[in-house]
C-alpha positions in Angstrom: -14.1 22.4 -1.4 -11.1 23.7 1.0 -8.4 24.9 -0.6 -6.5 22.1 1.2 -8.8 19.3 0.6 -8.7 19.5 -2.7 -5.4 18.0 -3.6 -7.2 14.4 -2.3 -8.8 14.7 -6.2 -5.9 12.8 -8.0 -6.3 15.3 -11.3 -5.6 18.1 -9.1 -2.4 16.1 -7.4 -1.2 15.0 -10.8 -0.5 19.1 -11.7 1.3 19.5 -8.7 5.2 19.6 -9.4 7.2 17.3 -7.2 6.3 13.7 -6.0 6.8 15.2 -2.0 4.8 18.2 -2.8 1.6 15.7 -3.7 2.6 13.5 -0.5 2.2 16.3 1.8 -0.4 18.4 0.7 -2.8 14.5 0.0 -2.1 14.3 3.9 -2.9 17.4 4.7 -6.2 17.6 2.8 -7.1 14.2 4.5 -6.0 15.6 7.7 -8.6 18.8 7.5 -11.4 15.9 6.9 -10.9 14.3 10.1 -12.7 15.9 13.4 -9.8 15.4 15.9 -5.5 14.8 15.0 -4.8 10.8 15.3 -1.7 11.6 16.0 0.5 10.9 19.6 3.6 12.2 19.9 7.1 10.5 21.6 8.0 12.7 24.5 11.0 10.6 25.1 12.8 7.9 23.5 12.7 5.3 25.8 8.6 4.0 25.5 8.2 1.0 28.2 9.3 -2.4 29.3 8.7 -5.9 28.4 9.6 -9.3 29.9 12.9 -10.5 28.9 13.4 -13.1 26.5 16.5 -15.0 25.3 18.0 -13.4 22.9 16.9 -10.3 24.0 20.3 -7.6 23.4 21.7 -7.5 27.7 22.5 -4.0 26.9 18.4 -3.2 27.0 18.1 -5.2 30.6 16.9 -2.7 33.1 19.2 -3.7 36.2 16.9 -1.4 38.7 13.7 -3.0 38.2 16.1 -6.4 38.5 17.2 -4.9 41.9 14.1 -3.7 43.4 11.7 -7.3 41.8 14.1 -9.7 40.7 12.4 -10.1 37.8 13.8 -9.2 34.3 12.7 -6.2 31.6 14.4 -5.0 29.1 13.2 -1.9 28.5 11.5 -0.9 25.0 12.2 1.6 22.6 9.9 3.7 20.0 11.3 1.9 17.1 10.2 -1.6 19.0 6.4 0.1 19.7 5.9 1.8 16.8 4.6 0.1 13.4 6.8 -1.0 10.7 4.6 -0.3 7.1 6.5 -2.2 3.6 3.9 -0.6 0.6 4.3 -3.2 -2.3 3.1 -1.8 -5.7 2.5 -3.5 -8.8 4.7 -1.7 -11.9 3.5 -4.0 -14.3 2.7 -2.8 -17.5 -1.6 -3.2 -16.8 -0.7 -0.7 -14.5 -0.1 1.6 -17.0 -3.6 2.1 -18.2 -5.5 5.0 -17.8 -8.7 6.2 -19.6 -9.2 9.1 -21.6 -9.3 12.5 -18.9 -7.9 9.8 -15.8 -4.6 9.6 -14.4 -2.9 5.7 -14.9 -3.7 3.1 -12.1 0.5 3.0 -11.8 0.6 6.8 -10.9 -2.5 7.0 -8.5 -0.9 4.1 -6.9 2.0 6.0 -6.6 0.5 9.0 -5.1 -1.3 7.4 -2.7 2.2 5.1 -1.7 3.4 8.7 -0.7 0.9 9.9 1.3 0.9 6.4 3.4 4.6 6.9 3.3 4.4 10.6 4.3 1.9 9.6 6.8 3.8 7.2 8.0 6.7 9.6 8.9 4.5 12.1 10.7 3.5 9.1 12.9 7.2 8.1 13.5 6.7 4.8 12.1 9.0 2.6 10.0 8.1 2.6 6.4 9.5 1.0 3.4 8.7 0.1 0.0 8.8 -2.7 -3.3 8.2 -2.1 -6.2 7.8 -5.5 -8.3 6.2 -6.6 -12.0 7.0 -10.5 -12.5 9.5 -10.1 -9.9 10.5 -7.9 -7.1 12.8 -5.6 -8.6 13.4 -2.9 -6.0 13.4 -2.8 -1.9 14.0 -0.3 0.5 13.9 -1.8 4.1 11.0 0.0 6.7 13.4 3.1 8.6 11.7 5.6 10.7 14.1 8.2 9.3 12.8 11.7 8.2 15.7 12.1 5.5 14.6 8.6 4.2 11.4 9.5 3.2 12.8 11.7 0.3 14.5 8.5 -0.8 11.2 6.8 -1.1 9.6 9.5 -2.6 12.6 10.1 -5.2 12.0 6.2 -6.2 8.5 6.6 -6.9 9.2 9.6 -9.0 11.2 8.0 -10.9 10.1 4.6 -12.0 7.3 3.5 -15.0 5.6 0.3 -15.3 6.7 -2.4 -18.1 6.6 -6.1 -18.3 4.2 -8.8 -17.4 3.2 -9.3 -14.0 3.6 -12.4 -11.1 2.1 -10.8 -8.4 2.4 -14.2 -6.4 5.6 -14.7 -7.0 6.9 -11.2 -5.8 4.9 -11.6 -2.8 6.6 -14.5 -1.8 10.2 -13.0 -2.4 8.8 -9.6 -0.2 7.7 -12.3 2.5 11.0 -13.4 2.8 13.1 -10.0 3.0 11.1 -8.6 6.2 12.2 -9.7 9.1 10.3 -8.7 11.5 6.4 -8.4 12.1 5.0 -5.3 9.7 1.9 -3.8 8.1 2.3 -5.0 4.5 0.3 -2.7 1.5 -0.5 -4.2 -1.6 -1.2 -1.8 -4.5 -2.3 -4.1 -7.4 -5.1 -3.9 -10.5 -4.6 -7.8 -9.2 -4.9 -8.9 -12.7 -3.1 -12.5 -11.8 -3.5 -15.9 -11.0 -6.0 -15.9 -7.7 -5.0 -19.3 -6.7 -1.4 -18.0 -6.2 -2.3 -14.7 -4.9 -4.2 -16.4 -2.3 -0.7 -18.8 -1.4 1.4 -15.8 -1.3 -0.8 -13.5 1.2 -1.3 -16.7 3.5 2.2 -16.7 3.2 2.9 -13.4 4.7 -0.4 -13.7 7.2 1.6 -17.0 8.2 4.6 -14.6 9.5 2.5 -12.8 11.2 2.4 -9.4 8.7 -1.0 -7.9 8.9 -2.1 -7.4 5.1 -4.3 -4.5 3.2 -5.0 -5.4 -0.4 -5.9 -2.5 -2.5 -7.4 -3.1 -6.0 -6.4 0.2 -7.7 -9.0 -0.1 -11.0 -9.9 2.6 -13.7 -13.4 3.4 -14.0 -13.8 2.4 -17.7 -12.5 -1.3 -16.0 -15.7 -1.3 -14.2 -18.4 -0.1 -16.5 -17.1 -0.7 -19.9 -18.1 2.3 -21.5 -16.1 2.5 -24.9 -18.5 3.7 -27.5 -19.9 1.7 -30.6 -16.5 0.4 -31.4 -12.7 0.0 -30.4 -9.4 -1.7 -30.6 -8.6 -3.5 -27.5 -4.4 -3.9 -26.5 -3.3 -6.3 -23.9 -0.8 -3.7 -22.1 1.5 -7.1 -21.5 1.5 -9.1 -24.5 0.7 -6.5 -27.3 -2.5 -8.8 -28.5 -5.1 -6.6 -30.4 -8.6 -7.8 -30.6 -11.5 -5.2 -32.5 -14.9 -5.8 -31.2 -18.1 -3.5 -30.3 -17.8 -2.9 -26.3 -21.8 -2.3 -26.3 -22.5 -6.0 -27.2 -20.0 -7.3 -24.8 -20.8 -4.9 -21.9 -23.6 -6.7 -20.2 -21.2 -10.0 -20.2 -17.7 -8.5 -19.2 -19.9 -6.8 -16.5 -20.7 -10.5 -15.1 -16.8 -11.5 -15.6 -15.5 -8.3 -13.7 -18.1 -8.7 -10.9 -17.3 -12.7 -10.5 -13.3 -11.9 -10.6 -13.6 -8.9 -8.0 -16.0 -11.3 -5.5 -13.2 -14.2 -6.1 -10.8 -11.1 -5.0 -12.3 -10.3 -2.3 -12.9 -14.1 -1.1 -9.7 -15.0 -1.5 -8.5 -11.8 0.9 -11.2 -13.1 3.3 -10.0 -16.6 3.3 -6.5 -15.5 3.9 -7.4 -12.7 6.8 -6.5 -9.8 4.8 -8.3 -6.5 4.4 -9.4 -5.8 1.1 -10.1 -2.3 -0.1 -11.0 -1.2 -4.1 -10.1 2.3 -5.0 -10.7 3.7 -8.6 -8.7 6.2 -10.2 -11.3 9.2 -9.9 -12.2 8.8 -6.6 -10.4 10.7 -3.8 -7.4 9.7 -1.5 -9.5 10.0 1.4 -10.9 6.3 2.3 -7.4 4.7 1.5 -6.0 6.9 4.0 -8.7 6.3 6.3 -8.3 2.2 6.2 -4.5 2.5 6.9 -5.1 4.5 9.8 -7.9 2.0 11.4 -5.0 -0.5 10.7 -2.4 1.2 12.0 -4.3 1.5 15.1 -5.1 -2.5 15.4 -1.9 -3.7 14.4 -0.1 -1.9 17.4 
């Protein structure tokens, strides 16, 4: 493996020191995996024009091109043309979970929030982020400012998920604080009420946000694999239930597959990309998707 590359396995991330130190190196590792840079850079602030609109600031009206055509432009600036990312994760306390020799579903969210974030800044695009568990409890605005990045990064240092979750219901809230048309990550186990889910991303489609749904899962959420017998703990409402997980493995199989499809159809319904990512895998397709994305959205 190069000696880059390696810091896309979420392990080898997690021994790393600092929460910026992870976010650079993940992108870097991705960025040794890909056969030509996708990156463009800004020779000049000022980008192109666009028909005027009213409304449109007068400061922006370009009075030459009114001189020579008679026709009004205001003339458009890198923040206007570049894309404006918000990265929602779930800090609910399923979240939390990780299986024995795994990393939690909270912190590879986390780590993979700061690579898009770190990404982001490399592409001189806006990014923010919200944090939310049964409500949105923290927002930082998209802003295309290098020292801001440290801000984000600092936050998702620093918090640890707890209470239940309303995934819906924070949604709604996030669709209401952005303003203005952006590429809207959702980091989520998704372990919620679909019918809602589906209301809240049809909510933010309806503005006009273009959506990526990841399902961040543990491995052991997918296969089941427990051993002969163990205690079960709902994360979020401290129920215990014993039971052999060999006997039940065959039927939960049936139940995850069934609420993963409805997932996935409700994303569908709603035009939103869906993407699952389990803890063990590597950084690499996430980062991939929000490139394509990127791309499409601007």
């Amino acid at each position: 493996m190069d000696i880059v590359a390696k810091y896309l396995d979420p392990r080898v991330a997690s021994q790393l020191a600092t929460m910026e130190l992870r976010a650079r190196l993940i992108v870097e590792g991705f960025l040794t995996g890909l056969h030509r840079s996708p990156f463009h850079g800004f020779s000049a602030e000022f980008s192109e024009h666009r028909a005027y609109h009213p409304g449109d600031d007068l400061r922006y009206l370009d009075w030459k091109v009114l001189g020579r055509t008679g026709r009004y432009y205001v003339k458009q600036f890198e923040e206007e043309t570049n894309l404006r990312a918000v990265i929602a994760i779930d800090r609910s306390a399923s979240m939390g979970y990780a299986s024995e020799g795994s990393i939690s579903k909270f912190t590879y969210a986390t780590y993979l929030a700061a690579a898009f974030a770190y990404l982001a800044m490399l592409q001189k695009d806006a990014v923010g982020l919200a944090l939310y568990d049964h409500t949105l409890s923290t927002y930082y605005p998209p802003r295309a400012q290098r020292s801001y990045l440290g801000e984000l990064l600092a936050a998702l240092d620093r918090v640890q998920p707890s209470q239940v979750t309303d995934t819906a219901g924070a949604l709604e809230v996030l669709a209401e604080r952005i303003h203005r048309r952006s590429l809207v990550i959702v980091l989520s186990d998704f372990f919620d009420d679909l019918d809602r889910v589906a209301t809240a991303l049809k909510h933010l489609r309806h503005q006009r946000h273009e959506v990526i749904a990841i399902q961040v899962l543990d491995r052991r959420e997918l296969d089941f694999r427990f051993g002969l017998a163990a205690t079960f703990r709902d994360m979020e409402t401290g129920q215990e239930m014993v039971t052999q997980p060999l006997q039940l493995r065959s039927a939960y199989a049936d139940a995850m597959q069934d609420f993963i499809e409805q997932l996935k159809a409700t994303c569908y319904a709603a035009n939103v990309d869906f993407l699952q990512v389990v803890t063990d895998q590597a950084f690499d397709r996430a980062l991939r998707e929000y490139l394509v994305r990127r791309h499409s959205v601007r």
